[in-house]
C-alpha positions as CSV (number, residue, x, y, z in Angstrom):
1,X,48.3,17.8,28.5
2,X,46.6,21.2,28.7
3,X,47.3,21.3,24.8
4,X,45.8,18.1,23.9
5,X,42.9,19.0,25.9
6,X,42.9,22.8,24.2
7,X,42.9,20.4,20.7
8,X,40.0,18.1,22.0
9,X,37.9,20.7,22.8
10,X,38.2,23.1,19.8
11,X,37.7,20.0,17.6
12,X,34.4,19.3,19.6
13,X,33.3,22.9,19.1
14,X,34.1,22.7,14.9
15,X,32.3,19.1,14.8
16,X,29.1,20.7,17.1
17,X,29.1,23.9,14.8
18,X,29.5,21.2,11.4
19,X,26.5,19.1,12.5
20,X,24.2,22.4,13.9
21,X,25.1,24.2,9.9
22,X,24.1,20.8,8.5
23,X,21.0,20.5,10.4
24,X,19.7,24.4,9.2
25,X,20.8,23.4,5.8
26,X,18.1,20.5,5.9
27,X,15.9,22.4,7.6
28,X,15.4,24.6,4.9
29,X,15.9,22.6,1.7
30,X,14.2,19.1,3.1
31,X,10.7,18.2,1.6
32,X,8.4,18.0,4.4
33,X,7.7,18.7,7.9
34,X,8.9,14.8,9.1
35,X,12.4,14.7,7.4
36,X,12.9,18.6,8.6
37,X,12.1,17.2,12.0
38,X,15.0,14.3,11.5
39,X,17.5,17.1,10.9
40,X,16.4,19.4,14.1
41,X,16.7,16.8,16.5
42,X,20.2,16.1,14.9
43,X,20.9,19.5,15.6
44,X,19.5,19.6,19.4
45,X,21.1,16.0,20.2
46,X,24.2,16.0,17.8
47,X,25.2,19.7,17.5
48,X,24.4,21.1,20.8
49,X,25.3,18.1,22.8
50,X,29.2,18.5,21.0
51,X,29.4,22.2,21.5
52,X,28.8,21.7,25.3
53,X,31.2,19.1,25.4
54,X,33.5,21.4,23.9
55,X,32.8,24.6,26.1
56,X,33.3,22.3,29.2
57,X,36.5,21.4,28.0
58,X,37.8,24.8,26.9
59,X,36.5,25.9,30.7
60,X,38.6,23.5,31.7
61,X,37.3,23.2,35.7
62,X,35.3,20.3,37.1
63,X,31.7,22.6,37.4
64,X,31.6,23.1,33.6
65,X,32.1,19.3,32.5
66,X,30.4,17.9,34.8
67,X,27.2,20.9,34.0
68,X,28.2,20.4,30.1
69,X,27.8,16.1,30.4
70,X,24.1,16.8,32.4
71,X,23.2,19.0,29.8
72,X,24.0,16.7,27.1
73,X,22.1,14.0,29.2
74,X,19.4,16.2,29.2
75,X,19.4,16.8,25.4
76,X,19.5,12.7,25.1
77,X,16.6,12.2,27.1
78,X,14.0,15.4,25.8
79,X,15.1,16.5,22.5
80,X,13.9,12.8,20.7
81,X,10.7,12.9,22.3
82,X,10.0,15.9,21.9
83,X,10.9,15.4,18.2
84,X,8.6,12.4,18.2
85,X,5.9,14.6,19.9
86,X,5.9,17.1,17.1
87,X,6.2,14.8,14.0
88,X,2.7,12.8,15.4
89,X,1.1,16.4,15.8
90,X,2.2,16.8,11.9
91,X,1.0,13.8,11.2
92,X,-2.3,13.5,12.8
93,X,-3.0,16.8,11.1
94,X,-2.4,16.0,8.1
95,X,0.9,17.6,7.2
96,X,2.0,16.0,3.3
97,X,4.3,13.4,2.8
98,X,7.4,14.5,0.7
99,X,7.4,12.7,-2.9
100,X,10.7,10.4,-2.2
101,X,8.4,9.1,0.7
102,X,7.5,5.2,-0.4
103,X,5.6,4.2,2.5
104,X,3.4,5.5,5.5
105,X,3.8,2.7,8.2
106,X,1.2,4.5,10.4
107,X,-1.5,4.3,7.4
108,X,-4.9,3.3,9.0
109,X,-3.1,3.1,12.7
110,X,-3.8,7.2,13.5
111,X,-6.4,9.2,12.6
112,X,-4.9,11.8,9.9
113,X,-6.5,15.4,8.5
114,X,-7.0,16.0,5.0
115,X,-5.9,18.6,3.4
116,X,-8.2,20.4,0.4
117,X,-10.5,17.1,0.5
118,X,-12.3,16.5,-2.7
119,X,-16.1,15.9,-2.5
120,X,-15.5,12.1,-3.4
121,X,-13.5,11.6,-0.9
122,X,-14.1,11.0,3.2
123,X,-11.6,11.5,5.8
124,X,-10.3,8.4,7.6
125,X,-12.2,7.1,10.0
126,X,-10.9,5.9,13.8
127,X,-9.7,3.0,12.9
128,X,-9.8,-0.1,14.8
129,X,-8.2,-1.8,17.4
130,X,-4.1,-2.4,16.6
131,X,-3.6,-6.2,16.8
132,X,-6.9,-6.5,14.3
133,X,-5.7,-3.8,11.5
134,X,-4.2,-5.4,8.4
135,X,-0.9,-4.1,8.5
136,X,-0.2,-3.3,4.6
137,X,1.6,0.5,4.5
138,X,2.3,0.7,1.2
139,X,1.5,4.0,0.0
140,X,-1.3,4.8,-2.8
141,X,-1.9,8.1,-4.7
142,X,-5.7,7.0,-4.9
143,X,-7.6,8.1,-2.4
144,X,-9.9,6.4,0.2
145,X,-13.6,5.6,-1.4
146,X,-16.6,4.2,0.9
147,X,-18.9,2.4,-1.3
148,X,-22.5,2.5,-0.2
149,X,-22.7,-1.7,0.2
150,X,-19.5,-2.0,1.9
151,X,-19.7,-4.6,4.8
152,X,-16.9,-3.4,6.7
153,X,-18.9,-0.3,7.1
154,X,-21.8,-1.2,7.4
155,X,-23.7,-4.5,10.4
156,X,-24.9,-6.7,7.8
157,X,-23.5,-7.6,4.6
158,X,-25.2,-6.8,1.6
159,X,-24.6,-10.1,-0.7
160,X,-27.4,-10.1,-3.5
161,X,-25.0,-10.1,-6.6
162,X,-25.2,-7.0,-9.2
163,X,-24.8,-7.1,-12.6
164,X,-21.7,-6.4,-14.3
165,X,-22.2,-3.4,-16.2
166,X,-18.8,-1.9,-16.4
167,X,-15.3,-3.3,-16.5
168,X,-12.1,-1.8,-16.3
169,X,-8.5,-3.2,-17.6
170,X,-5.6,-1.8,-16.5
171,X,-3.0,-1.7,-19.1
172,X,0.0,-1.2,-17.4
173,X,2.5,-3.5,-19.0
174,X,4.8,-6.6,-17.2
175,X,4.7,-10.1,-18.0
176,X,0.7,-10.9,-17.2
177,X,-0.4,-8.2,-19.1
178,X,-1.6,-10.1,-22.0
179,X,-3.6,-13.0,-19.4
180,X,-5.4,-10.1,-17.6
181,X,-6.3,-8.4,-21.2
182,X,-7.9,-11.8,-22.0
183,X,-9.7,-12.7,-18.9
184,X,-11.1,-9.2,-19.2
185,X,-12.2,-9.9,-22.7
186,X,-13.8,-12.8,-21.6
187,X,-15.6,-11.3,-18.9
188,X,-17.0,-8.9,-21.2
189,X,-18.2,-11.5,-23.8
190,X,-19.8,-13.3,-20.7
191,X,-21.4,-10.6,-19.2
192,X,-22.2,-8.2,-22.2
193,X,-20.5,-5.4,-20.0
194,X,-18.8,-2.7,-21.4
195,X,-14.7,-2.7,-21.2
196,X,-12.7,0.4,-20.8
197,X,-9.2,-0.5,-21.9
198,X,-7.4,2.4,-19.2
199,X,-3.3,3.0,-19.5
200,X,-1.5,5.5,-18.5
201,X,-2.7,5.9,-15.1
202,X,0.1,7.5,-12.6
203,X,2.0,9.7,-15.3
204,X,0.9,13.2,-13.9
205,X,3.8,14.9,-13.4
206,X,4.2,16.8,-10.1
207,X,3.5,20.9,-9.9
208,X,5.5,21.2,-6.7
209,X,8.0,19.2,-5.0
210,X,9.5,20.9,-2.2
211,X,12.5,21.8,-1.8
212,X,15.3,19.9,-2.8
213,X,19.0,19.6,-2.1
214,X,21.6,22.1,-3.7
215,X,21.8,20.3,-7.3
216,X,19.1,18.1,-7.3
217,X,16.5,20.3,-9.2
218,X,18.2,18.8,-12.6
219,X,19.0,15.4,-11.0
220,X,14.9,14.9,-10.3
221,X,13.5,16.1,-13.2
222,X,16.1,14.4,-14.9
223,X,14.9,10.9,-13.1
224,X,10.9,11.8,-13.2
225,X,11.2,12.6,-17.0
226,X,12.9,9.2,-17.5
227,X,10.5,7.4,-15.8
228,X,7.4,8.7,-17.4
229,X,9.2,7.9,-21.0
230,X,9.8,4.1,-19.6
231,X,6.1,4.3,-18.2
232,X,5.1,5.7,-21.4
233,X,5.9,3.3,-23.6
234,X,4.7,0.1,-21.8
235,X,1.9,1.6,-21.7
236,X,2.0,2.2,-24.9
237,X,2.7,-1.5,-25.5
238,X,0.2,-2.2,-23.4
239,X,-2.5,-0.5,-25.1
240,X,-1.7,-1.6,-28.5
241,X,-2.1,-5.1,-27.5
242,X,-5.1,-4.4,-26.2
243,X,-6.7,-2.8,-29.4
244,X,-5.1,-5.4,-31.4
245,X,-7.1,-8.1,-28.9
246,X,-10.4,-6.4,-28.7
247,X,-10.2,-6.1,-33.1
248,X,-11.4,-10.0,-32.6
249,X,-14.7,-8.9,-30.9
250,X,-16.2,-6.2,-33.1
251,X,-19.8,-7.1,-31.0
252,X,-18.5,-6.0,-27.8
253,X,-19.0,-2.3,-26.0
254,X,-15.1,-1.6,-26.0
255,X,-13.2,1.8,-25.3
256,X,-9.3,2.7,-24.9
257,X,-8.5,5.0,-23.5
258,X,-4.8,6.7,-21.9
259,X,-5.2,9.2,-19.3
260,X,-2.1,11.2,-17.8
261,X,-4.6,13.2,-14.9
262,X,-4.4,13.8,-11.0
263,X,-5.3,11.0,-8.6
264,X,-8.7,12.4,-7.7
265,X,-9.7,12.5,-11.6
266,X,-8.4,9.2,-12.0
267,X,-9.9,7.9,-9.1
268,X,-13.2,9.3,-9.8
269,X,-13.0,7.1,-13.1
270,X,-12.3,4.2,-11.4
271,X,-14.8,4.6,-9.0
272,X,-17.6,4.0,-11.7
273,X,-16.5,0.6,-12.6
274,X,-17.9,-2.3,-11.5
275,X,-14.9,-4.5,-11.6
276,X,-11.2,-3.7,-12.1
277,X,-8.7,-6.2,-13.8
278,X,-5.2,-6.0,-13.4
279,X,-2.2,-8.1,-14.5
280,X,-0.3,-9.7,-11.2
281,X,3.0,-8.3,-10.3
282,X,2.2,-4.9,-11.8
283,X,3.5,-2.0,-9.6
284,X,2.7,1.6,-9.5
285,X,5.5,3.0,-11.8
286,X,5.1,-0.3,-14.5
287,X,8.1,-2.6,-13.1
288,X,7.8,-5.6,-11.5
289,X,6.9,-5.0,-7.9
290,X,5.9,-7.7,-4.2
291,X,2.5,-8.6,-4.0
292,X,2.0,-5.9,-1.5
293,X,3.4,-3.1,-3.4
294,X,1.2,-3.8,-6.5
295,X,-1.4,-1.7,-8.0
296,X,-4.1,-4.1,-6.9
297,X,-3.2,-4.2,-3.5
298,X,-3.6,-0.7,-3.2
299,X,-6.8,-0.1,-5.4
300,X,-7.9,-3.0,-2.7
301,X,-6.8,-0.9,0.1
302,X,-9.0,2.2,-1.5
303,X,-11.7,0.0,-1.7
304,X,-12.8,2.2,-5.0
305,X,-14.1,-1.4,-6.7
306,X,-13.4,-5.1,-6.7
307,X,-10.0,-5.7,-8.4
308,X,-9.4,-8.6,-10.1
309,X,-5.8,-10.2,-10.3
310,X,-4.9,-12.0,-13.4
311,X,-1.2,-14.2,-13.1
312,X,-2.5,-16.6,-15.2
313,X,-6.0,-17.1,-17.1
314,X,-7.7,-20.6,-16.2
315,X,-9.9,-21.9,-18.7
316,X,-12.7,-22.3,-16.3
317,X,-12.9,-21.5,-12.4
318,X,-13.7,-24.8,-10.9
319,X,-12.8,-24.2,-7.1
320,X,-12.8,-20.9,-4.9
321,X,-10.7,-20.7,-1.8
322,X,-11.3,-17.7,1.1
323,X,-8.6,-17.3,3.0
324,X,-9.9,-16.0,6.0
325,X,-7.2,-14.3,8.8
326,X,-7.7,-11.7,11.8
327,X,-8.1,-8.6,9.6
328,X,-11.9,-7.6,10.1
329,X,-11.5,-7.0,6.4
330,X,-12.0,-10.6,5.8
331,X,-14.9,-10.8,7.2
332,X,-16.6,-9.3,4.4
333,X,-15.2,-11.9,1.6
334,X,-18.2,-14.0,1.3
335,X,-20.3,-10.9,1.2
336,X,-18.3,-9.4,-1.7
337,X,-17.8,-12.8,-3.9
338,X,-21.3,-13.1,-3.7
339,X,-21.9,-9.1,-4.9
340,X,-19.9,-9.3,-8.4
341,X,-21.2,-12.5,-9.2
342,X,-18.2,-14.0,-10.3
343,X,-17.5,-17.7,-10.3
344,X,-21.1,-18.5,-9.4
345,X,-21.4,-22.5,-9.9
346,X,-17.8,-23.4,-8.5
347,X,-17.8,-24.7,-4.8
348,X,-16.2,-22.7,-2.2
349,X,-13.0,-23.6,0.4
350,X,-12.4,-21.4,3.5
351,X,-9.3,-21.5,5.2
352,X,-8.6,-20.0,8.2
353,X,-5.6,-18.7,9.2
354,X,-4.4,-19.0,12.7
355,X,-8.3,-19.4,14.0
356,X,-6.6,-19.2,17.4
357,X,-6.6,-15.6,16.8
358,X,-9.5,-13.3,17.7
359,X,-12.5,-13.4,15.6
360,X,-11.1,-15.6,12.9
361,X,-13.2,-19.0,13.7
362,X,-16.5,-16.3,14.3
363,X,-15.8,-14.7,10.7
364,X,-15.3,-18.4,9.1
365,X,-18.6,-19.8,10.8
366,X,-20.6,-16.8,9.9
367,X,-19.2,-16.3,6.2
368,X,-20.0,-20.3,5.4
369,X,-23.4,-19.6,6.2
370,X,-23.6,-16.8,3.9
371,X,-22.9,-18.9,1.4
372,X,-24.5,-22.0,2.2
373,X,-27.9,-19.6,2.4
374,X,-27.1,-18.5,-1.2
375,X,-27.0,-21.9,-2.3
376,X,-23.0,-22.2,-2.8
377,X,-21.1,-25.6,-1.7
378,X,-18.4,-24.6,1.2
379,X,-16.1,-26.6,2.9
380,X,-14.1,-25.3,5.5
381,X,-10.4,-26.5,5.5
382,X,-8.6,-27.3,8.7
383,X,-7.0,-23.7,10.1
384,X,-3.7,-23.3,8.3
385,X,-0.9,-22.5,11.0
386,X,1.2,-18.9,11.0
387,X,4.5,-21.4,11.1
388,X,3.5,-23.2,7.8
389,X,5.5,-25.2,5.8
390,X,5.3,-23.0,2.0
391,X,5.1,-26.2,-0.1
392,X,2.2,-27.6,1.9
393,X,0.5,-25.1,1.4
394,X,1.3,-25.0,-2.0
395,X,0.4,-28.9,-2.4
396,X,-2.9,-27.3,-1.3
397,X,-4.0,-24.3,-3.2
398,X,-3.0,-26.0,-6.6
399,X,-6.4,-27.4,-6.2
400,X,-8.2,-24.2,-6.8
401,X,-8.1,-21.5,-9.4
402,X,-9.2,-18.6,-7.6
403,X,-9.0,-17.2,-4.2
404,X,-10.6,-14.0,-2.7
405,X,-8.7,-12.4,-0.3
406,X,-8.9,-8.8,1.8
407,X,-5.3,-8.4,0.9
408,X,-2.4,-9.3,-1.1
409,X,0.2,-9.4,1.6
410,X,0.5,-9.5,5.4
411,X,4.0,-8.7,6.0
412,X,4.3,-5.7,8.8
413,X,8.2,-5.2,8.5
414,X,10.5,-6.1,10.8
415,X,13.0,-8.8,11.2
416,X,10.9,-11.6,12.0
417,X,8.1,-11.0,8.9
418,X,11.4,-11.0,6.9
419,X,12.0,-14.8,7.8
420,X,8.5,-16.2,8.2
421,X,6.6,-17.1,5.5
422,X,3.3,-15.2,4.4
423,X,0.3,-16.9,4.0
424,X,-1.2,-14.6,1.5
425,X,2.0,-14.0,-0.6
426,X,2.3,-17.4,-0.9
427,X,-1.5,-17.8,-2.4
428,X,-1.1,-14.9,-4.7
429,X,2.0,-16.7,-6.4
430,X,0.1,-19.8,-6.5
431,X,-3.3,-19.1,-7.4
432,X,-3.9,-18.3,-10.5
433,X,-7.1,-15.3,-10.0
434,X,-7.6,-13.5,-7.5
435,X,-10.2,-11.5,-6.4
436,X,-9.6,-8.2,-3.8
437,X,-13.3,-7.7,-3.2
């Protein structure tokens, strides 16, 4: 018995040391200061907890096991909090992201430093209560613009419509790449604005990535290299399309352009535009992505300019919908329809969504009079349930052809957003514009 107990115990030691030499290992080659966290409180927990299991056992008497299980108790009950403790601190002050990172849950729920901000740009501010934040963490390489007119940041809404001076097309490639170069080429003929034809956007490739595992310097250039080649030539595609389209309209004020430039440049370029048009389903890196991983949904979320949506291009827009939720963001839909100007003799549907909710009937009451007081025809639909049925609300929204939404998705994660349907999603798969004011 004493054997088996001898074997138990130096096992428990080798596994402890294992898991503690793993641990340091990811402590030095991880990217950031989050995943190096993961692998410290693997080794406190993990490690420790299985080398004073073992050292109990190899003491063999009743004081040391039962001081080695307290011990490990202890460890079970500090070392994750205190983990949890220190990873907010990083976060909250502003400690980077590592580049295989693909989403920031806690995006506009702390407050978070910025590092070497650029003059464009403006720290987050606090943001607002948890239950009323639009819940979208997708992650965006542009960063955070406040325009001047912006309702949410401002008490009243500015609504008097500007003109359309400058448009932007994103030419990022995908199967509604063609409908959005069109509508943009339209919008240009309309408005006599001038169209900047813009690919390439994303491509920069990365001065420094942290460190990386032992063999995966090759492996992730390797994979980044690819990817830029794929991005590359849809682009590329893209772009030629787009020349080949605006050939047809030798009147208009047209540039191409392909940019391969940091964020900040880029979104220093985009900031200038008084209306961005993007193809739907379009993600960052050119492949098909979910509404809320598009491009558009975070260019929405950076609030740099209205984006336009293209899935398909309507001959004419004959009926608007709002679809107003509990995101304060919404409340500022009528405010910016009204700003660009777009769709200007259509009459306008709001429908709320869940108006049970806090500050959803106020923001659908107030928003109808907006537009009622700049001479627009609104009808407010009856409140559209959070258990609705998908084709009923399809039935519906095949009345309209273009929507104005705060957002492109309202999915939070989790289980139960996996099974229940999304109100927006839904309306961005349907309708066939959409505008992200």
């Amino acid at each position: 018995m004493s054997d088996l107990i001898e074997i138990l115990a130096a096992f428990l030691l080798i596994a402890g040391a294992s898991v503690v030499a793993l641990a340091a290992l990811g402590v030095a080659r991880l990217p950031d200061p989050f995943s190096r966290m993961h692998a410290a409180a693997k080794a406190g927990v993990g490690g420790a907890g299985l080398l004073l299991l073992g050292a109990g056992l190899a003491l063999g008497t009743p004081g040391a096991i039962l001081t080695a299980i307290a011990a490990v108790a202890f460890l079970v009950l500090t070392a994750p909090i205190a983990s949890h403790a220190l990873g907010r601190a990083a976060y909250v002050a502003g400690a980077p992201l590592g580049a295989a990172s693909v989403a920031d849950a806690l995006a506009g729920v702390l407050d978070r430093g910025v590092f070497d901000i650029d003059p464009a740009r403006t720290a987050r501010r606090r943001p607002l209560p948890r239950d009323l934040l639009p819940k979208d963490n997708a992650m965006t390489a542009i960063p955070e613009f406040r325009r001047a007119a912006d309702p949410a940041s401002r008490g009243a809404p500015a609504a008097d419509a500007a003109a359309i001076r400058r448009i932007l097309c994103c030419l990022v490639g995908g199967a509604a790449q063609r409908e959005a170069t069109e509508a943009a080429l339209e919008m240009a003929r309309g408005t006599g604005a001038q169209l900047t034809g813009l690919s390439g956007a994303g491509l920069e490739p990365r001065a420094w990535r942290g460190p990386l595992p032992v063999g995966g310097a090759f492996w992730s250039s390797w994979l980044a290299s690819s990817s830029r080649a794929r991005i590359r030539q849809s682009c590329a595609a893209a772009l030629d399309e787009f020349q080949s389209l605006a050939a047809g309209s030798p009147d208009l004020d047209i540039v191409a352009r392909h940019e391969e430039t940091e964020a900040s440049a880029l979104a220093r370029l985009l900031a200038g535009q008084d209306l961005v048009v993007l193809p739907a389903g379009a993600g960052p890196h050119g492949a098909e992505a979910e509404p809320g991983m598009e491009i558009a949904a975070s260019l929405a979320r950076a609030r740099v300019a209205p984006v336009l949506r293209v899935a398909r291009r309507p001959g004419d827009v004959r009926a608007v919908l709002l679809l107003v939720g509990s995101s304060p963001a919404c409340g500022a839909l009528a405010a910016g329809l009204l700003r660009t100007g777009l769709w200007q003799g259509a009459p306008v549907a709001i429908l709320p969504v869940g108006d049970d909710r806090p500050g959803v009937a106020e923001m659908v009451s107030a928003q109808a009079e907006l537009l009622r007081a700049h001479g627009r025809k609104v009808t407010v639909l009856a409140s559209l349930d959070l258990d609705f049925e998908q084709e009923e609300l399809r039935r519906l929204l095949s009345r309209y052809d273009g929507a104005v939404m705060s957002r492109l998705s309202n999915r939070h994660g989790g289980f139960f957003d996996s099974i229940r349907n999304c109100a927006f999603e839904t309306t961005a798969d349907t309708v066939p514009v959409i505008l992200l004011p």
